[in-house]
N, C-alpha and C positions, 0 to 999 in steps of 0.2 A: 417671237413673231410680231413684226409689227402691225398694229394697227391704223387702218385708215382714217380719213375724217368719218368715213360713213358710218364703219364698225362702232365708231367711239362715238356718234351720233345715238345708236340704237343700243348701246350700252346704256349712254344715260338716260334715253325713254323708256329700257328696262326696270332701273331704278326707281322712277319717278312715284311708281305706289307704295315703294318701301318708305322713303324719303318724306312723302304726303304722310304714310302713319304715323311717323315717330315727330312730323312738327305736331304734328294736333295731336298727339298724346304728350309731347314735352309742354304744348302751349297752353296747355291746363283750359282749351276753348272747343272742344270738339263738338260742342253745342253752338249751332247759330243764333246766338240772342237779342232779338231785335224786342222793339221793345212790343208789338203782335203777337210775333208769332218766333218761336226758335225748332229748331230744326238738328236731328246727330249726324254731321256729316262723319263720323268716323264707322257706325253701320251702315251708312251706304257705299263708303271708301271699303272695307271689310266685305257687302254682299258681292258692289262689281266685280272685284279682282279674285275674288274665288270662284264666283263664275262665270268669267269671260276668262280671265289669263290665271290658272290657279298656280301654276310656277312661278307667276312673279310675287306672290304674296302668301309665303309658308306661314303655314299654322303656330309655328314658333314664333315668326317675330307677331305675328294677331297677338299670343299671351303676352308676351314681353310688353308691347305697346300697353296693354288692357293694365298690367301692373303697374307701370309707370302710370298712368292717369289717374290710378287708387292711390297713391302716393302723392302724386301732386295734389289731387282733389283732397285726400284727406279721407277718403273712403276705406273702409275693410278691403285688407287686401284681397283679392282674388272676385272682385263686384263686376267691376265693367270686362277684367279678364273674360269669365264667364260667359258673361252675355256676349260678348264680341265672339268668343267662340263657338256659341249657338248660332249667332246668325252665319256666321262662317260655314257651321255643318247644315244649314238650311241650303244656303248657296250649294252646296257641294250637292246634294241631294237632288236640288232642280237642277244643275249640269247635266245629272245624269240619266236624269230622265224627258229634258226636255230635246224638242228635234228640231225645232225652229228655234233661230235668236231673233225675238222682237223685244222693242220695247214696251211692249204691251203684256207678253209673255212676264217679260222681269217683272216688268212693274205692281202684277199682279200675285205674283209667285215672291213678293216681297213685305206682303202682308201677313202670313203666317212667320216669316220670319221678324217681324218690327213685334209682333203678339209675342211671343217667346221671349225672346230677348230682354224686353220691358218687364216681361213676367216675371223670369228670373232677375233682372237687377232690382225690382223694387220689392217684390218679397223678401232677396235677402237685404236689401236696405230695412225693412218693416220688421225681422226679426232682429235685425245687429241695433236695434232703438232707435234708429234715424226717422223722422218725421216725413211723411211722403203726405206728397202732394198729387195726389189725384186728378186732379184737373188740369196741373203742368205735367204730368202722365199723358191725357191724352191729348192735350194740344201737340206737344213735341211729334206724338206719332203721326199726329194728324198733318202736321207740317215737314214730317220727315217724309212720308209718303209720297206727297206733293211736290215736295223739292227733287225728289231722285230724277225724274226725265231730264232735268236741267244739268247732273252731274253727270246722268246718263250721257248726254249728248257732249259734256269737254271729256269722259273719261270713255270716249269712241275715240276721240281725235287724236287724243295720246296713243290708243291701241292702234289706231292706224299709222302712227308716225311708226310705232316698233315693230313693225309687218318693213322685211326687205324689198 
């Protein structure tokens, strides 16, 4: 079957959140780190696409990604695994239950999910002997939080290029 421009258009905007995970999990950066304020763009790559588009973003390659970033970073295997798949099953949860899609709805139903996630990777950072930083705990969340309407709104413009 041949494919059109258009088909092969919305294939590649299919792609585009698998493609986003595996640079920032190869880029050993999934942290925005300014020198303020840093920010995990890879749970909020992870909350959007599980729930908005959970097809384009299998719970398979979330673990996959999550290993390869313990590996680059140098972390116990299965850390940010974990956590990326908590926040994943939070997303999944609010799809299910919510009825409206706002960004106010996410936004807000994204805080129980940044609590979890953090909870689990820095606990089991604080048992595996690694030195935790508390206070880089919660600025990160503080500015992950913050940042999501911003990813929110390019990672609308992508879902709408992949709508026929």
């Amino acid at each position: 079957m041949a494919y059109t421009l258009k088909q092969v258009k919305f294939k590649f905007f299919e792609i585009i959140p698998i493609l986003l995970l595996f640079f920032i999990s190869l880029n050993g950066s999934s942290i925005i780190n300014v020198k303020f304020f840093s920010a995990n763009i890879h749970y909020i790559l992870v909350y959007y696409w599980v729930l908005r588009q959970p097809q384009s973003l299998g719970y398979g390659f979330i673990f996959l990604s999550g290993i390869i970033s313990d590996v680059i970073l140098g972390f116990p295997l299965g850390i940010n695994a974990l956590s990326l798949l908590i926040v994943a099953a939070v997303a999944a949860y609010v799809r299910v239950v919510t009825v409206r899609i706002t960004l106010v709805n996410d936004w807000i139903s994204f805080i129980p999910a940044l609590l979890f996630a953090n909870l689990i990777y820095f606990s089991s950072l604080y048992f595996s002997d690694y030195s935790v930083d508390y206070f880089y705990l919660l600025k990160n969340s503080v500015f992950t939080f913050i940042f999501y309407p911003i990813l929110w709104g390019f990672f609308s413009l992508i879902l709408n290029f992949m709508k026929p």
